[in-house]
KOLFI-686123 format. One line per field, with one value per atom (N, C-alpha, C): residue number from 1; atom name; x negated, y, z negated. Coordinates in pm, 1 decimal, m for minus. Each point is the difference from the previous one (the first is absolute). Layout:
num <- NUM ...
atomo <- CA ...
X <- X ...
Y <- Y ...
Z <- Z ...
//
This chain:
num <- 1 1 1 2 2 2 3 3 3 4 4 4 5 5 5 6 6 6 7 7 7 8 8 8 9 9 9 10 10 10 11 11 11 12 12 12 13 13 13 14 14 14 15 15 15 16 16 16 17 17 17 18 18 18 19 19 19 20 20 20 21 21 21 22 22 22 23 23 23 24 24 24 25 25 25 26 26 26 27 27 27 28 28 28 29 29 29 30 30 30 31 31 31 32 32 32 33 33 33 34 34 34 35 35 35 36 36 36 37 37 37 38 38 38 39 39 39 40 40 40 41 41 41 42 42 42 43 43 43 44 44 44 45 45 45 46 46 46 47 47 47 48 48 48 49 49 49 50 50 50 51 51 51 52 52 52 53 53 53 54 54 54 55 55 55 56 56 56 57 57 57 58 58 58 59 59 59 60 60 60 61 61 61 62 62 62 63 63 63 64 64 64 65 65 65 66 66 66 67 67 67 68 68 68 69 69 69 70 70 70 71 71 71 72 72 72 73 73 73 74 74 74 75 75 75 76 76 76 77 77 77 78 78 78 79 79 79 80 80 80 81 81 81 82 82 82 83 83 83 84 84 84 85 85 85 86 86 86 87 87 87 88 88 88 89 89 89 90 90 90 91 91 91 92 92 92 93 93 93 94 94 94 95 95 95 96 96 96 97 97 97 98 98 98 99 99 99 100 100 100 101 101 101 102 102 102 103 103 103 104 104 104 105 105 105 106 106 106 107 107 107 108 108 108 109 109 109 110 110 110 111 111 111 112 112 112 113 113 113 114 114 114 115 115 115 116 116 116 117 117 117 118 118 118 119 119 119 120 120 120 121 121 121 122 122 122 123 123 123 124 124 124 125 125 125 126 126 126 127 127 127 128 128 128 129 129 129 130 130 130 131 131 131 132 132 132 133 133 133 134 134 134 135 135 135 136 136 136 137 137 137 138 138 138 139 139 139 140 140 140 141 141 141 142 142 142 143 143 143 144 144 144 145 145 145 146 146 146
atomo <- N CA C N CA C N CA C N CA C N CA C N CA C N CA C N CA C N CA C N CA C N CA C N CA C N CA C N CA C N CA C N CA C N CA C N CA C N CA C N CA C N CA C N CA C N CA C N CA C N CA C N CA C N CA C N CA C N CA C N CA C N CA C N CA C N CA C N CA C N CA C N CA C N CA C N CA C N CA C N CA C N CA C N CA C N CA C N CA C N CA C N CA C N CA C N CA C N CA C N CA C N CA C N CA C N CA C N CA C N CA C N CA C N CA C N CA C N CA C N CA C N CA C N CA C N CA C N CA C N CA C N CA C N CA C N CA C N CA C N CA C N CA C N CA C N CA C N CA C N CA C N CA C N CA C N CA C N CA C N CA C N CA C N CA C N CA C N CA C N CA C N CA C N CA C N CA C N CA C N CA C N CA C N CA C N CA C N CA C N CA C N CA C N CA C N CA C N CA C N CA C N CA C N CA C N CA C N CA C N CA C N CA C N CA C N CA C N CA C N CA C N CA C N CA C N CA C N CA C N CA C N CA C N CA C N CA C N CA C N CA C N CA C N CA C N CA C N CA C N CA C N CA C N CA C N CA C N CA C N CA C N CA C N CA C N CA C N CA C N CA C N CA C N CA C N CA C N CA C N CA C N CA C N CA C N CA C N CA C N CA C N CA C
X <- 396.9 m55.5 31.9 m42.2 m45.7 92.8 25.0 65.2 m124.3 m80.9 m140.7 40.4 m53.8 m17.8 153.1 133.9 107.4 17.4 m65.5 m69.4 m99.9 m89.3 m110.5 78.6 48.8 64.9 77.0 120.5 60.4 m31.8 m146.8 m67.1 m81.0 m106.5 m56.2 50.7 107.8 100.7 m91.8 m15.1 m51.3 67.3 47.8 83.3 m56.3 53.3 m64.7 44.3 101.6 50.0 m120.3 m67.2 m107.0 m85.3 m61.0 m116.9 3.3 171.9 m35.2 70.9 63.8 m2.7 m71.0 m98.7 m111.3 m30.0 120.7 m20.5 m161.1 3.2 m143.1 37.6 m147.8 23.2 33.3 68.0 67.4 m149.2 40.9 m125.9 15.1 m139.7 40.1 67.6 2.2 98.5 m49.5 125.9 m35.5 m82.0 14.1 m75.8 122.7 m37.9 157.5 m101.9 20.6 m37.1 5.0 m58.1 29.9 57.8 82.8 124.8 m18.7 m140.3 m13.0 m157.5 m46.4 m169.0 m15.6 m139.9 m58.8 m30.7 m12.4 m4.3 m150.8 m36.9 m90.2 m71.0 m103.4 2.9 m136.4 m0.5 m37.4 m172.5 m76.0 m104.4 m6.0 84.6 m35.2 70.7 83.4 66.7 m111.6 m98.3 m83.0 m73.8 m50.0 m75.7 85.0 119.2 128.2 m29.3 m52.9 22.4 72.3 16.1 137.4 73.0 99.2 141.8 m80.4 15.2 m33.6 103.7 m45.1 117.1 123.0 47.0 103.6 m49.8 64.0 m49.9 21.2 m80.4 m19.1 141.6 91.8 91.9 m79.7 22.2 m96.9 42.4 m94.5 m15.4 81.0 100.3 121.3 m64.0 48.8 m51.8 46.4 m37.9 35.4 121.5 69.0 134.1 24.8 44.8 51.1 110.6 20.4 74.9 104.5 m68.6 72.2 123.7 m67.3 99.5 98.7 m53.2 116.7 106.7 m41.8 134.7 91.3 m100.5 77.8 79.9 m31.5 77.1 100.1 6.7 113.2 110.1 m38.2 88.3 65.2 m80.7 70.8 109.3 18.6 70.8 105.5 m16.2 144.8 15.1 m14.4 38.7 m57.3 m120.8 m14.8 m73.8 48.2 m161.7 m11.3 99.1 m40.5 m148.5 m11.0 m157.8 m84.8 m25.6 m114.8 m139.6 m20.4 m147.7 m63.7 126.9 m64.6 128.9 34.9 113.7 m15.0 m42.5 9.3 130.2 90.5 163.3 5.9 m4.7 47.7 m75.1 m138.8 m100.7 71.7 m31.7 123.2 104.1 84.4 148.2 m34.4 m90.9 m50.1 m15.7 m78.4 m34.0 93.8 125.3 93.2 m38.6 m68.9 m79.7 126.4 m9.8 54.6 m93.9 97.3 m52.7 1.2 89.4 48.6 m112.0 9.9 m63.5 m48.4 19.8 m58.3 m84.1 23.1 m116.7 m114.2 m2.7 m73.8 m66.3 70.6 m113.3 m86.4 61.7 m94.6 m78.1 1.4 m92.5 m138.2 7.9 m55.7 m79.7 13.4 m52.8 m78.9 13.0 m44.0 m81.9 m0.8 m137.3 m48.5 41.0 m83.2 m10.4 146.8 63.1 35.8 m29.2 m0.5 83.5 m29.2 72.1 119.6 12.6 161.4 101.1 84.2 145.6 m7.0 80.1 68.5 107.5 24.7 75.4 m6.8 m118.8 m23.7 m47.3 68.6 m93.5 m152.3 m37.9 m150.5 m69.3 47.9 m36.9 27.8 131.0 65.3 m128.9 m14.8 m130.9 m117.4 m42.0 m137.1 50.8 85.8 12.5 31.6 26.1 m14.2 m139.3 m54.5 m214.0 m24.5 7.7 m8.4 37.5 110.2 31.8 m116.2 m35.3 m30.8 m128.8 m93.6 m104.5 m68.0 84.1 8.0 22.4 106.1 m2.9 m92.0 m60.5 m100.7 m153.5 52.3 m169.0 32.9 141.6 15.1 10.4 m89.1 m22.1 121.8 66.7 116.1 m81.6 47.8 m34.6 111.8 m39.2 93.6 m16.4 80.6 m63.9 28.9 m91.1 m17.2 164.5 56.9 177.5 96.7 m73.1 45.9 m79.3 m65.9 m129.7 61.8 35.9 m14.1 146.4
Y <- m992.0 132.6 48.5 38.9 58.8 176.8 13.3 100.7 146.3 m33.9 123.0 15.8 m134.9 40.6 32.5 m26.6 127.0 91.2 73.9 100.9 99.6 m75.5 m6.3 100.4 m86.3 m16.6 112.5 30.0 127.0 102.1 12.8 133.2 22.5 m118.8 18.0 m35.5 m12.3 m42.4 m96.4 m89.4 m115.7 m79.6 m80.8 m95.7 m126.9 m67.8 m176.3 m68.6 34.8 m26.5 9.2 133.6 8.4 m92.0 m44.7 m33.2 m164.3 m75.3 m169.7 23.2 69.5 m11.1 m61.4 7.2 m30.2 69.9 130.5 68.8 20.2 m9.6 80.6 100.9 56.2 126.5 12.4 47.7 65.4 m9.4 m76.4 m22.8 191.7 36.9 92.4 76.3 153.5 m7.1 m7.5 m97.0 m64.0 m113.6 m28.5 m198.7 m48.9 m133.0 m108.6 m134.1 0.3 m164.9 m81.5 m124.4 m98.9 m73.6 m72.8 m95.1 m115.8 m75.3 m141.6 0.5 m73.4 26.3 m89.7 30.4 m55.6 m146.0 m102.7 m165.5 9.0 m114.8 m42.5 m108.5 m21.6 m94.7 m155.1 m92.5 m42.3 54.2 21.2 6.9 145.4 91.7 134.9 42.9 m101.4 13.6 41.4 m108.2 m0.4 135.9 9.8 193.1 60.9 m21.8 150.9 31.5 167.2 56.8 m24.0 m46.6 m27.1 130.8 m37.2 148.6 90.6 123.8 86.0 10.1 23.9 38.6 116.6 m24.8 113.9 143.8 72.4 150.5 26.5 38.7 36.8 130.6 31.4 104.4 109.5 110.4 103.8 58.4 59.6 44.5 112.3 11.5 84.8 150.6 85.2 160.0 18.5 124.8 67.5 78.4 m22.0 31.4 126.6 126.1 50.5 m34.4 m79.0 m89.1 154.4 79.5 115.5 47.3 25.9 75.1 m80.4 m144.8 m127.0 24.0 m44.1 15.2 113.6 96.6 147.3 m21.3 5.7 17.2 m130.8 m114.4 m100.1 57.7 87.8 50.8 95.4 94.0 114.9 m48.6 m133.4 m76.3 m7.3 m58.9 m66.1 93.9 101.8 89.8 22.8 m88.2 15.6 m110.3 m146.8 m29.9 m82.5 90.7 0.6 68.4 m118.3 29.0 m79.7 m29.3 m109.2 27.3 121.4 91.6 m105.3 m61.3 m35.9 m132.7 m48.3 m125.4 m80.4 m119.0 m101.3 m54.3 1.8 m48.8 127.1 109.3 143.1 m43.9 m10.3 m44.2 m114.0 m125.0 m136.0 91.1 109.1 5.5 77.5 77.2 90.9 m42.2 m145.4 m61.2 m92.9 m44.5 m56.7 m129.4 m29.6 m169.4 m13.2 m123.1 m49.5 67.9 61.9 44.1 m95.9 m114.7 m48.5 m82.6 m1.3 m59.3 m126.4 m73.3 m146.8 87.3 97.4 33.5 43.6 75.3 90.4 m52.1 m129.8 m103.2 m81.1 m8.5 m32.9 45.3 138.9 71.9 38.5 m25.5 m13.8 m111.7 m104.4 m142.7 39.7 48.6 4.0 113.9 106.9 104.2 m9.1 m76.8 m83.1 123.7 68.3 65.9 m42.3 m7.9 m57.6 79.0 94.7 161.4 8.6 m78.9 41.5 m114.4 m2.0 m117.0 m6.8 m80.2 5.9 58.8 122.6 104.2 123.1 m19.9 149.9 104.3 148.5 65.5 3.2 m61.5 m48.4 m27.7 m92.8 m76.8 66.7 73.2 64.4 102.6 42.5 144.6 m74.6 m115.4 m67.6 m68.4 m28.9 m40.8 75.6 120.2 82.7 63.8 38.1 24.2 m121.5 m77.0 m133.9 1.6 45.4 m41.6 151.3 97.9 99.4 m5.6 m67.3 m44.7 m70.4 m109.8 m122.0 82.9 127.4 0.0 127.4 45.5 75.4 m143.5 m55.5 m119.8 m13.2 m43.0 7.6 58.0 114.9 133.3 104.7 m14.2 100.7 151.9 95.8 109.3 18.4 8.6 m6.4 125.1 37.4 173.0 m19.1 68.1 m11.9 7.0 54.0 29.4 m113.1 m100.6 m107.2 m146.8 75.2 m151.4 66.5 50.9 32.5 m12.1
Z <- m213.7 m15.1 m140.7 m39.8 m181.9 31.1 m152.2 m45.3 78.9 m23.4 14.8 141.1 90.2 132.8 86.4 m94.5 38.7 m52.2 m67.2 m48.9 139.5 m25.7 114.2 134.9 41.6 133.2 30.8 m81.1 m7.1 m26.2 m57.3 15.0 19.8 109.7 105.7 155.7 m14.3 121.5 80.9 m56.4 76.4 m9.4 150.7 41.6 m3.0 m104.3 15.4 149.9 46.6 126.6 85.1 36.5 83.0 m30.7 m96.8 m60.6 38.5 m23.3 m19.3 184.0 73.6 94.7 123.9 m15.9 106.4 79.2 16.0 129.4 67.8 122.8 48.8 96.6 11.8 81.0 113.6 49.1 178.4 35.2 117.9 158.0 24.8 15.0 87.4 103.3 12.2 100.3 136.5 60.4 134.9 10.8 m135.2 59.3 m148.2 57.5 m0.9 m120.0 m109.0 m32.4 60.8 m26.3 124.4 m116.8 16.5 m90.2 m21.2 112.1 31.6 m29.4 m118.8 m13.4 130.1 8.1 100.0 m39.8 80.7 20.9 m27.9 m167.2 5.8 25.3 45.8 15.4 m116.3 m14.1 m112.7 m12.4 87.0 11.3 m16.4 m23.2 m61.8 m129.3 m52.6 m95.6 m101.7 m7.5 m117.5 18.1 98.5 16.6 m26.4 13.1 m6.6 m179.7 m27.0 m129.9 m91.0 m109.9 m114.1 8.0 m28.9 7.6 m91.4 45.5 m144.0 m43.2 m129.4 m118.9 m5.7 m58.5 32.2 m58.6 28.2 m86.1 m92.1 m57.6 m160.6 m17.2 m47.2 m11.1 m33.4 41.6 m30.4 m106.2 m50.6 m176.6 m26.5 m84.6 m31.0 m38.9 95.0 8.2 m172.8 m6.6 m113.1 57.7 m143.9 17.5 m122.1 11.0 m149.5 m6.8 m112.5 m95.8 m62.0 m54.6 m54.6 88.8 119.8 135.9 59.1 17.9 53.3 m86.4 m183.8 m75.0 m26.1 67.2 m58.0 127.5 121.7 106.7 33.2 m88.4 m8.2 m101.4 m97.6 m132.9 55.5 118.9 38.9 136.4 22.5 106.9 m71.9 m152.7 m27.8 m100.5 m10.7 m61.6 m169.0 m22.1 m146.6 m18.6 m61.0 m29.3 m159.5 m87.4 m90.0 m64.9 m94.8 m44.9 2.8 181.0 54.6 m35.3 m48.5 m56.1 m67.6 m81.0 m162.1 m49.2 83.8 m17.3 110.1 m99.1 141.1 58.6 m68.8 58.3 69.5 m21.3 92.5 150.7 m3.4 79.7 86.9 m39.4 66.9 57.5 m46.2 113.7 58.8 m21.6 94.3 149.5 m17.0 93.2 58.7 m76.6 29.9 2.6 m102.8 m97.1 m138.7 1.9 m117.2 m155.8 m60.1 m89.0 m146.8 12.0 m104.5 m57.4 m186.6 m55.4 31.5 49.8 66.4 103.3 91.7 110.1 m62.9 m166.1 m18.8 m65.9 m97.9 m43.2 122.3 142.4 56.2 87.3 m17.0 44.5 m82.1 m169.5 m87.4 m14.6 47.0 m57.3 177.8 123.4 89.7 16.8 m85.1 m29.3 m161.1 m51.3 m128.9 m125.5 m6.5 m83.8 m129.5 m88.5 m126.1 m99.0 m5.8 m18.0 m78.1 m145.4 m55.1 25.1 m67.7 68.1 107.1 110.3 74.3 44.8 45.3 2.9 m100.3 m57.3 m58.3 43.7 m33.9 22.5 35.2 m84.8 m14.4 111.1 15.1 151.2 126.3 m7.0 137.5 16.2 m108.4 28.9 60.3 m93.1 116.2 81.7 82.6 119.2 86.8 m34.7 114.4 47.4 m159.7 34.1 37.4 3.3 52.4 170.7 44.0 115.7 38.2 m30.1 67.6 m1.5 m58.4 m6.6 121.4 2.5 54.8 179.4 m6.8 135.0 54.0 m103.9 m5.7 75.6 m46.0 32.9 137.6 62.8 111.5 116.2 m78.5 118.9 m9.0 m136.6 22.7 m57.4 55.9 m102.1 m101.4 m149.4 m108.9 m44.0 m33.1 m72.7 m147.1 m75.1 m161.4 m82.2 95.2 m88.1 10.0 126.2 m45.6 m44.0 m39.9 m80.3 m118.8 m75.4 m111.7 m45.3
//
């Protein structure tokens, strides 16, 4: 899993757990799965339907991105300056903030942006990360694209 999609995750609270799980849905209430498929036999194998596919994961709601981080900053008391810093941003979320993560969070949203650990770069990788989770259905508000 990539620097973005733990990014992603913590501020659309989506659980990869649910997702590679397999879980399926509860039988209704008052009827029971049956545990034992039914016995085929060779002469209906070939008529029997191919499995359908599994389910497509359903498409990530819109999230305000603004209100998640404000209301994680107002948890731990502050925050820093996740507005406009991508290391503030990373502990916010309680991600590795360190220069090896941030170069590879860069080479993984194709940040070009300045040294490696410059200023430079820290500023577009954060319009960078807010962009990016703006595409993913986040709502971003202009105070932190900018």
């Amino acid at each position: 899993m990539g620097i973005f999609s733990k990014i992603r995750d913590k501020i659309f609270g989506h659980k990869d757990k649910e997702a590679s799980s397999g879980a399926t849905t509860p039988a209704p209430t008052g009827q029971h799965p049956d545990p034992t498929p039914a016995p085929v036999s060779a002469g209906t194998a070939a008529a029997a339907p191919a499995a359908s596919a599994p389910p497509q994961p359903a498409p990530l709601s819109q999230v305000d991105v603004g209100a998640v981080l404000s209301a994680m900053a107002d948890a731990k008391g502050g925050g820093g300056n996740y507005q406009s810093s991508i290391v503030d941003l990373l502990k916010l979320l309680d991600l590795d903030s360190s220069l090896t993560a941030r170069k590879e969070l860069a080479d993984e949203l194709a940040v070009h942006a300045g040294a490696d650990g410059s200023a430079e770069q820290n500023i577009a990788l954060h319009k960078a990360v807010m962009a990016k989770l703006a595409e993913n259905g986040g709502i971003v508000p202009d105070s932190l694209r900018n």
